[in-house]
N, C-alpha and C positions, 0 to 999 in steps of 0.2 A: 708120744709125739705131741707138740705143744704147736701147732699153726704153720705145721711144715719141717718144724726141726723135731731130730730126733736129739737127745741128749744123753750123757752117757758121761761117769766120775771114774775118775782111775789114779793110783799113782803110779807117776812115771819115772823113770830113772832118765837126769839129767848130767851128761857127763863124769867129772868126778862126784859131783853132789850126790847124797842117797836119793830119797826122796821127795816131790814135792806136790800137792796137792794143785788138782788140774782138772776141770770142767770144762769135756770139748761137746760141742755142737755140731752136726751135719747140716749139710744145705744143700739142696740142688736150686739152685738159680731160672728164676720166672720172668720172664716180661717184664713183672712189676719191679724188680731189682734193678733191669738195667737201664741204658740209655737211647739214645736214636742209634748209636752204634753196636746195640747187643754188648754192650760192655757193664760191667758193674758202675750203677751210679756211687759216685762216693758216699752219698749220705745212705746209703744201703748198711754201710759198715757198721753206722753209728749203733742202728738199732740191734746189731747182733752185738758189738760190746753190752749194750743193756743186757740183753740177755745174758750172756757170758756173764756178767758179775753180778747179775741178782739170782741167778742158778747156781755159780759157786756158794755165794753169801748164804743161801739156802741151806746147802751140805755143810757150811758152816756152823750151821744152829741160827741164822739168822731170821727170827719171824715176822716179815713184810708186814704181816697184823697187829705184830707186839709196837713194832714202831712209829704204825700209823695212831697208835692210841697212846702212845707216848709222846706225841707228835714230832715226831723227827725227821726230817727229807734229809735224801740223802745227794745234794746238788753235784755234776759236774764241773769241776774248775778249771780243767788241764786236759789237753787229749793231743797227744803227738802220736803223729802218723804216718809210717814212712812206707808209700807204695814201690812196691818191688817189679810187680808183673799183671799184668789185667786180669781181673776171674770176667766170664764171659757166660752168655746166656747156655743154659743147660750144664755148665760147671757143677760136678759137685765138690763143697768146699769143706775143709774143719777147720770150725774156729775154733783156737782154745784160748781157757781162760784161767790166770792163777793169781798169786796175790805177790807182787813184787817187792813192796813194801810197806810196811803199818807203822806208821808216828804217831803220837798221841793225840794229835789232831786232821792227820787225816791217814787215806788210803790209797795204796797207787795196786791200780791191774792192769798187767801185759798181757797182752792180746797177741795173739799170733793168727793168719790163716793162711793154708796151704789148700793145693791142690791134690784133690784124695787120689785121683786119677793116673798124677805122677809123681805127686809129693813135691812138686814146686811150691817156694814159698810166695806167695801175692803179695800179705803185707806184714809188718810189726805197727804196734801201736800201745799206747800206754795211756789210762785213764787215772785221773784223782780226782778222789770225792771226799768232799766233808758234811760236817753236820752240821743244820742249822735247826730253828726254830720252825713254825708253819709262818713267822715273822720274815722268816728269810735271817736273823739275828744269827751269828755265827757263835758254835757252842766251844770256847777257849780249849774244850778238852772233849775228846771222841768220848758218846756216855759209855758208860763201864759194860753195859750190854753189850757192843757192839766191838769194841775193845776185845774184851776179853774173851768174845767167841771167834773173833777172828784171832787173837793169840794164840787160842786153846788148837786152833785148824794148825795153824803155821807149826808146832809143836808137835801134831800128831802127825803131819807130814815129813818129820825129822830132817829138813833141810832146812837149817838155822844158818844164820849168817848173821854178822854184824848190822849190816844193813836192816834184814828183817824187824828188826827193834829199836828203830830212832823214834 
């Protein structure tokens, strides 16, 4: 358990698709989460997509250390979000987190969270990040570390798509 959340790697079977590689999070909801109305503040969400995709990236073979000495950040550029239903104070939620799509420069993660409780979905959301420098210089091509370990994930999850490879 990492500051509340419990996390937990699985593959799931998505409709017809076989499988796809998925890092979900638990959460039961504090005080510090919500609002004056006991509702989730939205900028709650933000930090649990962090989580979500630097804990997949993880399972990935991704080394937070390898890249910081590489010097690579890994910025937000994009985050659409579409709220479904309010998560509320003492909700417990799962976020999950998988890899939607990998271009050669950059990365998009879908974010899902539901309500464990009833299985209601609260929201979808979708993250891309690319790579730059410690300059902030945007790197014309994902490095081949980060690339290729996220290919290597997409692959051993055997839900390949066209998409998965622009």
């Amino acid at each position: 358990m990492i500051g509340g959340f419990t996390g937990h790697y699985l593959l799931m079977a998505i409709g017809a698709c076989s499988n796809i590689m998925k890092h979900n999070n638990t959460v039961k909801i504090y005080h510090h989460d919500t609002d004056c109305y006991n509702v989730v503040w939205h900028g709650s969400y933000f930090k649990w997509f962090e989580i979500g995709r630097v804990e997949l990236s993880t399972v990935a073979g991704i080394d937070f250390k390898v890249l910081d000495e590489m010097g690579i950040l890994l910025p937000v550029v994009n985050v659409n979000c579409r709220y479904k239903r309010p998560a509320k104070l003492f909700d417990e939620i799962c976020i999950s987190t998988s890899i939607k799509e990998l271009r050669t420069t950059s990365i998009t993660f879908l974010h899902t969270i539901t309500n464990i409780e009833n299985n209601v979905l609260i929201l979808e959301a979708d993250t891309t990040i690319v790579t730059t420098d410690r300059n902030g210089k945007l790197f014309r091509k994902m490095p081949e570390y980060l690339y290729n370990n996220y290919k290597k994930a997409i692959k051993n999850s055997e839900c390949l798509t066209a998409e998965s490879f622009k």
